[in-house]
Every structure is written in structure tokens, then in C-alpha cells.
C-alpha positions in Angstrom: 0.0 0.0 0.0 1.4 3.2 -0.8 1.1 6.2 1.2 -0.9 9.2 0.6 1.0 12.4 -1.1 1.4 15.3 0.6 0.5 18.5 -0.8 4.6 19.2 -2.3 4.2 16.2 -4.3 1.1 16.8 -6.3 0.4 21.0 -5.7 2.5 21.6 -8.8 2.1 18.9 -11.4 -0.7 16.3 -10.8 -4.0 18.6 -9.1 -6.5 19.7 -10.9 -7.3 23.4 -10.2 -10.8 24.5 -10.4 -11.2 27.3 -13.5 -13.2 29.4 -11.1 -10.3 29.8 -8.2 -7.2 29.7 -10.9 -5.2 33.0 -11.1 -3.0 33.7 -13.8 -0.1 36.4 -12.8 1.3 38.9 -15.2 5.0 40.2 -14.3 5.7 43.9 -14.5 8.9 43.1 -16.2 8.4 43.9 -20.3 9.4 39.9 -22.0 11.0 40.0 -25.7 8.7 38.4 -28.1 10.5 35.2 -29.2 11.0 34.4 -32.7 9.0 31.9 -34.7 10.6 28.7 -34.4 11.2 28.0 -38.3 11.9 31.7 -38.9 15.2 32.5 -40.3 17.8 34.5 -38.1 18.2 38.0 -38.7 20.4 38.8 -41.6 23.4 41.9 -41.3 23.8 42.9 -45.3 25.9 45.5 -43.9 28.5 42.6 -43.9 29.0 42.6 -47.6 31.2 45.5 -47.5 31.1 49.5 -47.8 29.2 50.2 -51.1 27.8 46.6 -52.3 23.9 46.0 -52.3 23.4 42.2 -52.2 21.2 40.7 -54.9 17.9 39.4 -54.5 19.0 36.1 -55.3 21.8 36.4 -53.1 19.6 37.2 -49.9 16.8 34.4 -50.8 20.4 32.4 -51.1 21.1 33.0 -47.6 17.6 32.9 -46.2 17.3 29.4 -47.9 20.3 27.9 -45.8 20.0 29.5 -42.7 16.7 27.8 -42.4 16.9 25.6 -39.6 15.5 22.4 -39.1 12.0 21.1 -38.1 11.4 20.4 -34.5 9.5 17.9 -32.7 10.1 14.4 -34.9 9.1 11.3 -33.0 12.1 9.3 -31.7 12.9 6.2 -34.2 11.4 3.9 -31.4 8.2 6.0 -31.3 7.5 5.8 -35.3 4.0 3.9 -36.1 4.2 0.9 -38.5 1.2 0.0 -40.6 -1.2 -2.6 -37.8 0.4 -1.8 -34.8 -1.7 -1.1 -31.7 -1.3 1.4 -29.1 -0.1 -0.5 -26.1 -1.1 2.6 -23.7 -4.9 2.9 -25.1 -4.9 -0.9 -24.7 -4.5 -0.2 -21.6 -6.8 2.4 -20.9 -9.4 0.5 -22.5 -9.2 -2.8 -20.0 -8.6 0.4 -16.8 -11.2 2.1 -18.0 -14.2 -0.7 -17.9 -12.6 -2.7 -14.9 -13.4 0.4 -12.7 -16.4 0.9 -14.4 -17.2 -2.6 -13.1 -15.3 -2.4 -10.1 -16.5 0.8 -8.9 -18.0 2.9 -10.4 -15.7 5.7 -12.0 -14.3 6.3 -15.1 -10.8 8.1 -15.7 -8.9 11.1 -18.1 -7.9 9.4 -20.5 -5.3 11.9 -21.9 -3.9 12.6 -18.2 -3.9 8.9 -17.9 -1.8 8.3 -21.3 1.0 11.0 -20.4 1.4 9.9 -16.9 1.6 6.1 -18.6 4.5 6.6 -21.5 6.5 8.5 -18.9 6.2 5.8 -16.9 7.2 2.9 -19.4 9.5 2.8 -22.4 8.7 1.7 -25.8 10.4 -1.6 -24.8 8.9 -1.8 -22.0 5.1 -0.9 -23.9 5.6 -4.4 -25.9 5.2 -6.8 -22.9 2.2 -6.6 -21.0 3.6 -7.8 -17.5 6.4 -5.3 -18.0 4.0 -2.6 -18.8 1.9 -2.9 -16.0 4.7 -3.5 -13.6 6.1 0.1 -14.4 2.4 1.4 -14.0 2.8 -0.2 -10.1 6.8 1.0 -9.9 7.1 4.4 -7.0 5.8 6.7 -6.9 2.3 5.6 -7.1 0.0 6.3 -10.2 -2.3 8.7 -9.6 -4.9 9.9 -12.7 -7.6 12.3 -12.9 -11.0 11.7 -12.5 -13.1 11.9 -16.0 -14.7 15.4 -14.1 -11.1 16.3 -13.5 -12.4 16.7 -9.8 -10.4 14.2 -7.7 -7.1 12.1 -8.2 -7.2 8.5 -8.1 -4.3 6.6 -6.8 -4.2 3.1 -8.5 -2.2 0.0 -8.2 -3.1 -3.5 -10.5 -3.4 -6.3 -9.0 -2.5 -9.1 -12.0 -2.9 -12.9 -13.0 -0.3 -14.2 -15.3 -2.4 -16.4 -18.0 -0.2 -19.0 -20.0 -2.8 -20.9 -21.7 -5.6 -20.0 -24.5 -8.0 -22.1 -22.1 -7.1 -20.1 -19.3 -7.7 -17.1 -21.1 -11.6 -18.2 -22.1 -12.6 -19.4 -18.7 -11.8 -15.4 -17.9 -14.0 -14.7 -21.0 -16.4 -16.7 -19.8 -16.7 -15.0 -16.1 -16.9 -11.4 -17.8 -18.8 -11.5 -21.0 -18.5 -8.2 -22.5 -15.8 -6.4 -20.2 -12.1 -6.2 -21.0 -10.4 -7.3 -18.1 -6.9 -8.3 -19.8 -4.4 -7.0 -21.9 -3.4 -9.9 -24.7 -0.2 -10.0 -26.4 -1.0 -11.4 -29.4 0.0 -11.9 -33.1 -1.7 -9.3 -35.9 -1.1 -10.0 -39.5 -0.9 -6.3 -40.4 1.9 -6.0 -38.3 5.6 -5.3 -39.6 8.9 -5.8 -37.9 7.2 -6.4 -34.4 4.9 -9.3 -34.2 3.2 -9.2 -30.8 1.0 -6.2 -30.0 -1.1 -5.5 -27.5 -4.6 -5.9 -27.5 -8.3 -6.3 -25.1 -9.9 -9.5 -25.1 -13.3 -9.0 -24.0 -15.4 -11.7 -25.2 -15.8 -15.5 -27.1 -16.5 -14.6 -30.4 -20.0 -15.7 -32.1 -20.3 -19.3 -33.4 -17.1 -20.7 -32.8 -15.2 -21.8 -29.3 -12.0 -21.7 -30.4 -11.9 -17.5 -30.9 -11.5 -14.3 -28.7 -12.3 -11.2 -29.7 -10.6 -8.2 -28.7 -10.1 -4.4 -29.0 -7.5 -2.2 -30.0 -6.4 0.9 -30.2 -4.7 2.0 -33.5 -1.4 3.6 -32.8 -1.2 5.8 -35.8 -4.1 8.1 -34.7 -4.7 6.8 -30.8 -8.6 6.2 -31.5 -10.3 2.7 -31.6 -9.0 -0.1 -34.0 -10.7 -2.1 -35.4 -11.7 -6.1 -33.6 -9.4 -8.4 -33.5 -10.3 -12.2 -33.2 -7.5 -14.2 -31.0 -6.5 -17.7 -31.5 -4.6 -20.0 -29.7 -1.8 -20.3 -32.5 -1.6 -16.1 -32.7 -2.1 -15.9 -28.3 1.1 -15.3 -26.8 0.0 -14.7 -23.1 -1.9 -12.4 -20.8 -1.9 -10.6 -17.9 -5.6 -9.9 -16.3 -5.7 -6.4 -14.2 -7.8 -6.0 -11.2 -7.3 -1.9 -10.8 -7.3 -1.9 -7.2 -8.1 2.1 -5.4 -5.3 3.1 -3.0 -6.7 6.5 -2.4 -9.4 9.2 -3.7 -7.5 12.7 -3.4 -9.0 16.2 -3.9 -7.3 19.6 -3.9 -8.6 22.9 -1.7 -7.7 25.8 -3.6 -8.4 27.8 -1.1 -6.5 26.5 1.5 -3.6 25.2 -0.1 -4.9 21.5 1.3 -5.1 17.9 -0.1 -8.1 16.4 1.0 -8.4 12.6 1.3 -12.4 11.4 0.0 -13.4 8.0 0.8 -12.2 5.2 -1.3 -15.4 4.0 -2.7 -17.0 0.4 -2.5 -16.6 -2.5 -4.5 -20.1 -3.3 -6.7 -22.5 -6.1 -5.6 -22.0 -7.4 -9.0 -17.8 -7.3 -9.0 -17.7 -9.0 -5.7 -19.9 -11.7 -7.0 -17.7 -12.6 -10.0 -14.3 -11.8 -8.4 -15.3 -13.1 -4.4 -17.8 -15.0 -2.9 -20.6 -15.8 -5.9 -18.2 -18.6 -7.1 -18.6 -21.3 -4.0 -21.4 -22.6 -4.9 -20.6 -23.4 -8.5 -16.9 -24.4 -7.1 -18.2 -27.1 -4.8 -19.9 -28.5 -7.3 -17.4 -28.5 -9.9 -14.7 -29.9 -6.4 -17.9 -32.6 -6.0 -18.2 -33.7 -9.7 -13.9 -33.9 -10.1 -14.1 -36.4 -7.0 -16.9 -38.3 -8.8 -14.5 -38.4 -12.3 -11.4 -39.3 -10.5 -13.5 -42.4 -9.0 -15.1 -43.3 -12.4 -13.7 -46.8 -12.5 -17.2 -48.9 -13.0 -17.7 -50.8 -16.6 -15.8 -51.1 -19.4 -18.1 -50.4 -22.4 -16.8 -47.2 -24.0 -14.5 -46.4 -21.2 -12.1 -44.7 -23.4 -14.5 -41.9 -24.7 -16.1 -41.6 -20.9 -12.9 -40.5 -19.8 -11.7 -38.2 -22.7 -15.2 -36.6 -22.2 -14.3 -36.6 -18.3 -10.9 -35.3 -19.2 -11.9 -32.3 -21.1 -14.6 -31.3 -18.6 -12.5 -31.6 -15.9 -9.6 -29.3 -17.9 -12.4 -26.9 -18.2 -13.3 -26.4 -15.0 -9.6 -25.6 -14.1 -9.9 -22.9 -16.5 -13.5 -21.9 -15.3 -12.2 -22.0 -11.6 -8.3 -20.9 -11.3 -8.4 -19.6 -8.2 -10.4 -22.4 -6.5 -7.6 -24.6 -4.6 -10.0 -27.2 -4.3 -11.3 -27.3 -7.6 -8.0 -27.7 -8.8 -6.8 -30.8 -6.7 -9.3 -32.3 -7.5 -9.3 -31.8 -11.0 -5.8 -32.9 -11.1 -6.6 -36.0 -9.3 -9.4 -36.6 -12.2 -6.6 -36.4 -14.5 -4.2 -38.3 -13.4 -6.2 -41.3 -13.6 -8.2 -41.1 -16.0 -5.9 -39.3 -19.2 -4.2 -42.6 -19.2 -7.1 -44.4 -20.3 -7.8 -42.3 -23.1 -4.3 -42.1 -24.9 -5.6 -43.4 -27.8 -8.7 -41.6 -28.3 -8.1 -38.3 -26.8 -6.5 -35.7 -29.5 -3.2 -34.7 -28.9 -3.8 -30.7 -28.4 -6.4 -31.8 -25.6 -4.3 -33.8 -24.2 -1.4 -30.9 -24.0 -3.7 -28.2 -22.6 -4.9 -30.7 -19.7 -1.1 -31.0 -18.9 -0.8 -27.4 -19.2 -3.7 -26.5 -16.8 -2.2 -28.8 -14.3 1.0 -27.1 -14.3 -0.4 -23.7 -14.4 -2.2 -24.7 -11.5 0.9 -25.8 -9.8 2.6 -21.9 -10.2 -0.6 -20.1 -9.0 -1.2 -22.3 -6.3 3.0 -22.7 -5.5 2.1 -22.0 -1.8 -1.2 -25.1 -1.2 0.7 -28.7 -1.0 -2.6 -30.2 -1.4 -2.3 -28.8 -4.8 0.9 -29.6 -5.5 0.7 -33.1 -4.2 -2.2 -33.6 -6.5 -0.4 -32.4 -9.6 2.6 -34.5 -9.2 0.0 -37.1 -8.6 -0.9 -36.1 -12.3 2.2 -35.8 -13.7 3.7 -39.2 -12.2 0.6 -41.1 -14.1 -0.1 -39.4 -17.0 3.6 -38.8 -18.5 5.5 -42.1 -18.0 6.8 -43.3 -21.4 4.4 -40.9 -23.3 6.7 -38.8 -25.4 4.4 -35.8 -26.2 3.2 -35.5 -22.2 6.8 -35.3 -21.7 7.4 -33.1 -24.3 5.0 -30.9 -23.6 6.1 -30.7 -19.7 9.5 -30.3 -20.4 8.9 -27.0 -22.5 6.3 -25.7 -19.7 9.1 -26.0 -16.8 7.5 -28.9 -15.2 10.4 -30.2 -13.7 11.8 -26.4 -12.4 8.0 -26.4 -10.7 8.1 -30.6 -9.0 11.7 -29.5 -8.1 10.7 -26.3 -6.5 7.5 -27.8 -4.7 10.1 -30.5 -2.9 12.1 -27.7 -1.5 9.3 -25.6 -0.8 7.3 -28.2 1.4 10.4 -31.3 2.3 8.3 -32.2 5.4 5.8 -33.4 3.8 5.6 -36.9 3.1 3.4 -37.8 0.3 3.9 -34.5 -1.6 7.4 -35.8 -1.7 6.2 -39.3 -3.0 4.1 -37.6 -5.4 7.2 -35.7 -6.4 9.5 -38.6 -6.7 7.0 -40.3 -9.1 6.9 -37.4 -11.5 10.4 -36.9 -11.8 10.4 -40.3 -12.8 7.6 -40.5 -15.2 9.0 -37.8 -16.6 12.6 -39.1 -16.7 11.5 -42.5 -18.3 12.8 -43.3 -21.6 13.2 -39.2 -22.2 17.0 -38.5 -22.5 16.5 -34.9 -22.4 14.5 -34.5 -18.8 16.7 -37.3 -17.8 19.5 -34.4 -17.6 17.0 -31.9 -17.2 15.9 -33.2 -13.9 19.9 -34.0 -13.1 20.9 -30.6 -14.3 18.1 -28.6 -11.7 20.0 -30.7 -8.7 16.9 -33.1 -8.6 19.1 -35.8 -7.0 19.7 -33.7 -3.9 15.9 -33.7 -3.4 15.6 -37.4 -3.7 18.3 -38.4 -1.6 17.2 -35.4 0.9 13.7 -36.7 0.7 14.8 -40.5 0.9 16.6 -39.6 4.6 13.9 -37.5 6.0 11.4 -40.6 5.1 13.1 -43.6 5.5 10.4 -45.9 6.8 7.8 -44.5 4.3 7.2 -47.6 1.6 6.4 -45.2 -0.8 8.1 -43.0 -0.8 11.3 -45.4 -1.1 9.5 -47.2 -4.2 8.8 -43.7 -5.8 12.5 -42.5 -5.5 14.5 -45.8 -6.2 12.0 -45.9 -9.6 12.9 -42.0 -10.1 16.7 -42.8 -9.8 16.5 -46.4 -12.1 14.7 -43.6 -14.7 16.9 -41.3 -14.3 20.4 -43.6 -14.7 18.5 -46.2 -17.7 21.3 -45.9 -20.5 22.7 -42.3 -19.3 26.3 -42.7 -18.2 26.8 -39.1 -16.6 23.6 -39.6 -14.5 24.6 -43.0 -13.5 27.9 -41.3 -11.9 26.3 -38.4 -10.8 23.7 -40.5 -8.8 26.9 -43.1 -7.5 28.7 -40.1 -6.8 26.3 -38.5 -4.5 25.3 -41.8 -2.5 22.2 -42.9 -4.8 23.7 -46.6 -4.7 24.0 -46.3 -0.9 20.3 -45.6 -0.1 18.5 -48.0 -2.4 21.0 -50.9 -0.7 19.5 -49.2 2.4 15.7 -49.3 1.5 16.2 -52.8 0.5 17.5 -53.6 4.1 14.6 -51.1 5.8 11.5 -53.1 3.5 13.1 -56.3 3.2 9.0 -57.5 3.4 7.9 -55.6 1.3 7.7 -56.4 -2.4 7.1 -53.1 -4.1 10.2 -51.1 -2.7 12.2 -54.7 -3.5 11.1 -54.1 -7.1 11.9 -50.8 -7.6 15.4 -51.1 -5.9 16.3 -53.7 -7.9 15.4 -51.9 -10.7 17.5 -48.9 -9.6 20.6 -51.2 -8.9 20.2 -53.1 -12.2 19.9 -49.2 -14.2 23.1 -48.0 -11.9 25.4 -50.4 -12.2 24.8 -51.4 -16.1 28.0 -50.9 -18.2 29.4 -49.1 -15.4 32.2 -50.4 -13.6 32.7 -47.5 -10.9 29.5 -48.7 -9.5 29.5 -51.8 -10.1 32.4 -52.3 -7.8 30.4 -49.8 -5.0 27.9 -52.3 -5.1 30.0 -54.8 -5.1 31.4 -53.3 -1.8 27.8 -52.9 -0.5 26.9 -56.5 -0.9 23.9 -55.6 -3.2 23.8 -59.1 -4.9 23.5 -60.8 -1.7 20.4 -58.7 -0.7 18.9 -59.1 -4.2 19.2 -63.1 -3.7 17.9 -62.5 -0.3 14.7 -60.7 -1.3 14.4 -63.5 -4.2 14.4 -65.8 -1.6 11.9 -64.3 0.7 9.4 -63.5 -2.0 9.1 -66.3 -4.4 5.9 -65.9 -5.8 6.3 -62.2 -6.7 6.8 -62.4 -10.7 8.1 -58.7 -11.4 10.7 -58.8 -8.4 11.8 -61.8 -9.7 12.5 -60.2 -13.5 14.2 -57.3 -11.8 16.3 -59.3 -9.7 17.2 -61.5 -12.4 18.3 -58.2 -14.5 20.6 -56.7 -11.7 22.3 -60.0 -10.6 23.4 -60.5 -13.9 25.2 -57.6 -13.9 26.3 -58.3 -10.2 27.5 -62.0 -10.2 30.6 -62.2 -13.6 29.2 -65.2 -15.7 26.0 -65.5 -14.2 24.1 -64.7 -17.7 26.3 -67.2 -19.4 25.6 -70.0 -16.5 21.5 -69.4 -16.8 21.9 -69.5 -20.6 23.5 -72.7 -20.4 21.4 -74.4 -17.6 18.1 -73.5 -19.9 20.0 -74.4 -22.7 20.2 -78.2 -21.1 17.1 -78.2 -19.5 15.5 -77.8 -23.0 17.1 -80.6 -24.9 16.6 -83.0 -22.2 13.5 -85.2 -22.1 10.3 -84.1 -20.3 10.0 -86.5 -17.8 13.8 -85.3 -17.1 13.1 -82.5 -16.9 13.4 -80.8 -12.8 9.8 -79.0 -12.0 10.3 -75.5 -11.3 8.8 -74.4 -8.3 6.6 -70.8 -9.2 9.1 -67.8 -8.5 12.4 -70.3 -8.4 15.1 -67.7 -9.4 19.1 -68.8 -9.9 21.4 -68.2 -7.3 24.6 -67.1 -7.5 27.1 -69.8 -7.7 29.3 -70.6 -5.5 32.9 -69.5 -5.4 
């Protein structure tokens, strides 16, 4: 909150002095009349020497060159190209009918544009977040009223949109009122692609437009419409004007007074505020129904791409409802693996792209952020696109940041493990993505805090045998920092139980794969007798056994070529020579 002016600040430049009290003083002193600006200078002939009269030609010569040059050209920055908009009158346009909405009162706009460009520079004009973070910058903003009766002092309170969807749910809430400013891409436009413009509504017969205003820049005064796309949307920023102060000048008395700041509208606060709950507990309801949709099988593909895109919707519908969105990304995680298939792939990419703009407004709600690594961890394993798409939308900057942000939370950390690794899996480039944003300190941070948690031991062994599967810089980055160490360790801690046995062995197998540094650290940690151990123990269990296989191949020299030989015999000899396998009977290592 900025503090009010005092009457130095805003006496001379910014207060609007009645016409009826303003006194104009006239000095005694006599002023020289100045010359015309594009007049030439006086000329002395008398300079032409005793007795010579200059020609005619020869003055009209003179007067020619000593014309000076034109003031008042536009900088090179400032110099309007054919389909640009006006950046400031964008502005004004979304200011204008916000606190028409919000309040009540409309603004100058010509005292609003000067204050604005000497606020921001042309640079500065092309970006929307920049703009309107110069408009908040000290000292405050303060505009006239439209009566040039009062000063408002404003700051914006924004919302950084990403997403096209995002951008319609806010269409949706406000039909009719501008309430961000759009960069987006005009076809008129040359050299400078993105302009600014004023979404304010779906456009008619289609769902996959927004029309907005604009301001021309060549002559200030409205453009024509502009319909957005999602190919030409570059991002928004929605501004909430939010009244600091109502000022008012006292001619008289030389005194600023301070008004009252006047009240939010009935029909604002039930937008912006409270009218919402109801429709967001329903929405919160009908995500807990989706997530749980797991009855029948006729046409269960299309029931959940259906579910999928409704449930993407409401995110966009709702983004400030916390609960909305956990539960929406609990929808999605389990059901967007069902419909790979049937789901198109642009839905599929703006459902992960809710989820993780979900995850950077609500950075501060583990509930949230638990429930979108939930997401991520099931929809992206071994999908290529998913994990394309996440790794250009700084999903693994926001899982990373999420495990620093909450470490004492158990299952958010789980949750975060299992993303890392889904999106690890198979995907060379998060593999050092995740590696090269120090995700192993988190993991191994995460795996000591929780030590007796199951799952989260099975979620980060499976995040570091993702991570370390054919990559030989993370496999010694990961042996390097002690990854070996604590999956030997989880595999002593849940010797009973099967899952954490399966995904440890699957880390040792992935670590120590055509790499001799740690395959002689495990060698050191007795890893292969653990892994016959938990063979031994858990006979019956069909995937521990195809892990364990894997990793003491690697671990025991010559064990491959001893099981290749023993199946080898056991094939040619008869049947009823033949030694019946008990179910789960793995090899053990021989005996030296």
C-alpha cells in the first residue's frame, strides 16, 4: 500500500485546479517576443562590405540555408508501422471498464496516457507484465477523474495467463468487459509481431476464438476487432485496478483532502469473491466423482476423454479455486491414461498445461501440488508428447521447487519422486533436465527425512532407475552422491515388502549397467546378496523376480552365461527329465 502524497508532491504537477479559483499572474517586467521557431535568423547585409547592395537572389540564397531544421520528430522507437496497436490505449481500455465494473468511476484518458508513456518505455510498452509492472513502480499512479475533480491513486493487482483455455474461462466470467491485456500476433503487423490488445469476449459461433479491441497507434482512437487464437495468443496478464486512495485539492487552503475510497459493486464481488462457491463445490464434487469413475468397461475410453476435457475446463473456469484444482488434477491423473488413444493430442497438452499452471498459482497449497505430481507421475510415463510438452512448460523447475518448498511433507514428496520419474523415463533430455536442476539432492534429501515411508522409497529408487536407464553421466552423478547407498539401504529397511524390493532392484540393475565404478560400489555394499535374499523371501512375486534377475546379472561375472547354459540343457533334455520349477524359483549365485 502506498502512502498518501502530501501537498509538495502533487500541488505543482498532478491537481487539478478549479477554473473558477485559478489565477494567472502577469509580471511587470516587459518579455522580448521570441521568434517563430522555423523563422530565419536575422540577416546583417551591412557585412557585404562599404558600397555593395546584395542581390535578391543572393539574400533568398542566404535565407534558404539559414533555415533551420524542423522540430519535434518522434524518436525512431516511437515511429508507427502500418497494424500496430497502441499499447497505452490498450491499456486504458481494459482500466477504463474494470473500474467501471469495479467501482463505479471512469478516468482522463489523456492525463492517464501522459502519466503512462513516462512511466514505461517503448520496450517496456511491448510486454504486457512489464508494462503494467512500471504502471505499479514508485511513486504511485495517480490519474484524474473523468470530471477532472479528484485524483485516483491506483495500483493493479494481476494474474499471469499462459494458456488460451485459461484465457476463455476469464471470457467466460466477464462477457462483454475487458479485463486483460493480450499480447497477441496481428497479420498487419511489420517488424514487431506481438501487439497488444483487449480481449473481452468469445467470439459468435465458434469456441476456439476471442475477440478483442484495439487501439490504433497511428491516430490513438479505436482499431478495429481483432479475433484471438490460440496459435496467434502469446500470453496475458488480467488487471484487477485496485483504489489506494481518492484525493482532492482545496484551492483555497492550499490542502489535499483525502475522499473516501469508494466500494466494491455487488455485481464485481460476485464474480471476483464469494458468488463462485457454490458453483466451485460443485465443480470440487463432480472432479471427485471423475477421478473415481472406474465402473464398466463399455466405452470407457470416450467416458474419460469426455471426463478429461470437462475436468480441464473447469480448471480454467475456476483458477483460483484450490480445491477445484486438486481435485481436478486428481481426475486427471487417472483417468488421461485411459484415453491415450482416443483423446487428440492438443487436448491432451492443454490438460497437462492447466495442471502445471495450476501448480505456479497455487505454489504456496501442498494439497495442490501433491495432487499435480499425482498427475504428472501417471499421465507422463513413457508418453513422449506428455513429456514433451512438460519439459517446454518448466515442469520439472516447478516438482523441483515444490520439494524444497514443502520437504516435510511426506506424500507430496512421494508424489514428487513419481513425477520426476515419469517424466525421466525413456526421455534422455529430462533425464538431464531433472539432473541438471540438482533433482538428486531432493531425492536423496527426501529418501533420509522418510526412511520408513514404503512409498516413498519405491517412488524415488523408480525416479533414480529412470533417471540412470542408459545415461552414463547420471549413473555417476547418482553413484557419486550416494544414490547406490540408499537404495542398498531401502532394501535392508523393506526387506517384506515387495514393491520397494522391485523398484530397488530396478535402480541397482539401471546403476550399475556398463558401469564399472558402481558396479564395484555395489559390489562393496553386498547388493547381490540382498537381491538373492529378497528373491528368496518373495518367491511368488513375478516382477521382483525379473528385476532381480536383470541386476544379478550384472552383479555375479558369468551368471548370464551360467543361466543360458542351464536353460539351454534343460530344453534338450527329455520331459520327464526335466526338474519341475517351483513358481518364483530364481538362480542363485554360484558358489565361489
Amino acid at each position: 500500500m502506498h502512502s498518501p502524497p502530501t501537498v509538495e508532491d502533487v500541488s505543482h504537477s498532478e491537481v487539478p485546479t478549479p477554473n473558477s479559483t485559478r489565477r494567472i499572474h502577469v509580471s511587470s517586467k516587459r518579455v522580448s517576443t521570441p521568434q517563430r521557431m522555423a523563422s530565419p535568423p536575422p540577416v546583417d547585409l551591412s557585412d557585404d562590405g562599404p558600397g555593395l547592395v546584395p542581390s535578391r537572389s543572393a539574400s533568398a540564397s542566404r535565407l534558404r540555408t539559414g533555415t533551420p531544421k524542423r522540430l519535434g520528430s518522434p524518436p525512431a522507437e516511437d515511429v508507427d508501422k502500418p497494424g500496430e496497436t497502441c499499447p497505452v490505449g490498450t491499456a486504458f481500455i481494459v482500466l477504463q471498464e474494470m473500474l467501471a465494473l469495479k467501482y463505479g468511476i471512469q478516468l482522463d484518458e489523456h492525463d492517464f496516457t501522459c502519466k503512462a508513456k513516462a512511466r514505461c518505455t517503448p520496450e517496456e510498452r511491448l510486454s504486457a507484465l512489464r508494462f503494467v509492472e512500471a504502471l505499479n513502480a514508485e511513486p504511485a499512479l495517480k490519474v484524474k477523474d473523468a470530471c477532472c475533480q479528484r485524483l485516483i491513486q491506483l495500483r493493479f493487482a494481476t494474474t499471469i495467463v499462459t494458456t488460451f483455455a485459461e484465457l476463455q474461462g476469464f471470457m467466460r466470467r466477464w462477457p462483454g468487459t475487458a479485463c486483460a491485456i493480450a499480447a497477441a500476433s496481428l497479420g498487419g503487423a511489420s517488424g514487431r509481431t506481438a501487439q497488444l490488445v483487449a480481449p473481452y469476449r468469445e467470439a459468435y459461433g465458434a469456441t476456439s476464438g476471442i475477440v478483442a479491441k484495439t487501439r490504433a497507434k497511428s491516430h490513438g482512437q479505436v482499431g478495429p476487432l481483432f479475433t484471438l487464437t490460440e496459435e496467434s495468443f502469446h500470453g496475458a496478464v488480467i488487471l484487477e485496478p485496485v483504489i489506494e486512495y481518492v484525493l482532492k485539492y482545496q484551492s483555497e487552503t492550499a490542502v489535499m483532502l483525502e475522499l473516501q475510497v469508494p466500494s466494491e459493486s455487488e455485481e464485481f464481488r460476485s464474480v471476483w469473491c464469494g458468488g463462485e462457491d457454490a458453483e466451485a463445490k460443485l465443480a470440487s464434487r463432480f472432479c471427485g466423482a471423475m477421478a473415481d469413475l472406474t465402473s464398466g468397461t463399455d466405452n470407457l475410453e470416450d467416458r474419460a476423454s469426455a471426463s478429461c476435457l470437462l475436468a480441464k475446463e473447469l480448471m480454467c473456469r475456476h483458477p483460483k479455486a484450490s480445491e477445484v484444482q486438486q481435485a481436478a488434477c486428481r481426475a486427471l491423473g487417472n483417468l488421461l491414461p485411459l484415453c491415450r488413444r482416443s483423446l487428440a493430442a492438443q487436448h491432451t497438452s492443454a490438460a497437462l498445461e492447466s495442471v502445471l499452471a495450476a501448480m505456479r498459482r497455487h505454489s504456496k497449497t501442498c494439497e495442490v501440488l501433491e495432487a499435480a505430481c499425482s498427475m504428472v507421475a501417471g499421465a507422463t510415463a513413457s508418453w513422449p508428447d506428455l513429456q514433451a510438452v512438460a519439459a517446454t512448460n518448466g515442469a520439472t523447475e516447478e516438482i523441483i521447487s515444490a520439494m524444497r518448498r514443502f520437504p516435510d511433507s511426506a506424500e507430496l514428496q512421494a508424489m514428487a519422486c513419481g513425477a520426476l520419474a515419469g517424466l525421466a523415463a525413456n526421455h534422455p533430455m529430462n533425464q538431464s533436465a531433472v539432473v541438471g536442476r540438482r533433482g538428486i539432492e531432493v531425492i536423496l534429501a527426501a529418501m533420509d527425512r522418510f526412511g520408513e515411508h514404503a512409498g516413498l522409497q519405491t517412488m524415488a529408487c523408480g525416479a533414480f532407475g529412470n533417471l540412470s536407464a542408459n545415461h552414463a553421466n547420471n549413473q555417476a552423478a547418482i553413484g557419486a552422491a550416494g544414490g547406490l547407498q540408499r537404495v542398498v539401504t531401502a532394501m535392508k529397511t523393506h526387506c517384506g515388502n515387495p514393491a520397494v524390493l522391485t523398484s530397488a532392484m530396478g535402480a541397482l540393475w539401471c546403476l550399475v549397467k556398463r558401469h564399472p565404478e558402481n558396479l564395484a560400489l555395489a559390489g562393496s555394499l553386498k547388493a547381490a546378496e540382498f537381491a538373492a535374499s529378497a528373491v528368496q523371501q518373495h518367491p511368488g512375486d513375478a516382477a521382483l523376480r525379473s528385476m532381480a534377475t536383470g541386476a544379478l546379472q550384472c552383479l555375479v561375472p558369468g551368471l548370464a552365461q551360467a543361466m543360458a547354459g542351464a536353460s539351454a540343457a534343460v530344453s534338450s533334455a527329455p520331459p520327464s527329465a526335466r526338474p519341475s520349477a517351483r513358481p518364483g524359483q530364481t538362480p542363485r549365485a554360484p558358489v565361489r
